[in-house]
N, C-alpha and C positions, 0 to 999 in steps of 0.2 A: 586471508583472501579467499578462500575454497567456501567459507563459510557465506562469504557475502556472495559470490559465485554458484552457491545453490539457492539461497535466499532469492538475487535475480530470478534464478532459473524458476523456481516455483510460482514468482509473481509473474512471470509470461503467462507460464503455463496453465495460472489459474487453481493450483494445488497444494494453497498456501493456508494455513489454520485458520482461516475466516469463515463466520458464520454461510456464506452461501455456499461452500467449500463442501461445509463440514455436513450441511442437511443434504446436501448432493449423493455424500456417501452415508449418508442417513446415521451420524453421529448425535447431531441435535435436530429438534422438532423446528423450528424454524431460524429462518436468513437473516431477521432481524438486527441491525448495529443493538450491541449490548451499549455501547456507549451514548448515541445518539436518540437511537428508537427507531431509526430511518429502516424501510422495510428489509432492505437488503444491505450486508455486509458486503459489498464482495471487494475488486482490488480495486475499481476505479470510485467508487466510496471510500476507501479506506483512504488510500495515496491521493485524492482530486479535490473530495467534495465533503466528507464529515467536519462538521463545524465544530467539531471536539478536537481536533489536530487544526486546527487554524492555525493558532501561534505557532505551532511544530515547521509548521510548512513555509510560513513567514519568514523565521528566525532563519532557515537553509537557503532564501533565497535574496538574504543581506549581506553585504560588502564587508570584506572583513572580519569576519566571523569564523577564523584561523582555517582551515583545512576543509569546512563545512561545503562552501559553495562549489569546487568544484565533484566533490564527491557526488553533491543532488543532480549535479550538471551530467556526470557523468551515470549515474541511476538512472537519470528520465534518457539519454540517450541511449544506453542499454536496453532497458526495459520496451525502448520502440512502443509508446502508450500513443500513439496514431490510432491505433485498431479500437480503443475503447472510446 
């Protein structure tokens, strides 16, 4: 639980290993989704909108899918994603 508890915490906070993260603190040359191409990696691309997690995103937000749904249920209400 502490694990998913800072994982949350980093996706607030915006200080989480993704490419906009990572050229902020001047790790890599640019923001770029490695997976997509989309300019920017950051969390509301990551968790919203990259079309390479489609089915990821899909499959958390179906009936029955043992423990899955309310986990996602309770990470988007954690995560307070309003702001983005």
């Amino acid at each position: 639980m502490r694990l998913v508890a800072s994982r949350i915490a980093q996706l607030r906070l915006m200080h989480i290993l993704l490419n906009a993260y990572l050229k902020r603190i001047w790790r890599v040359d640019n923001a770029r989704c490695p997976v997509c191409g989309e300019d920017e990696e950051n969390t509301k691309h990551f968790l919203l909108r990259c079309p390479s997690y489609a089915h990821e995103r899909w499959t958390l937000t179906q009936p029955g899918r043992s423990a899955k749904p309310s986990c996602y249920k309770y990470c988007w209400a954690t995560l307070n994603l309003s702001y983005l």
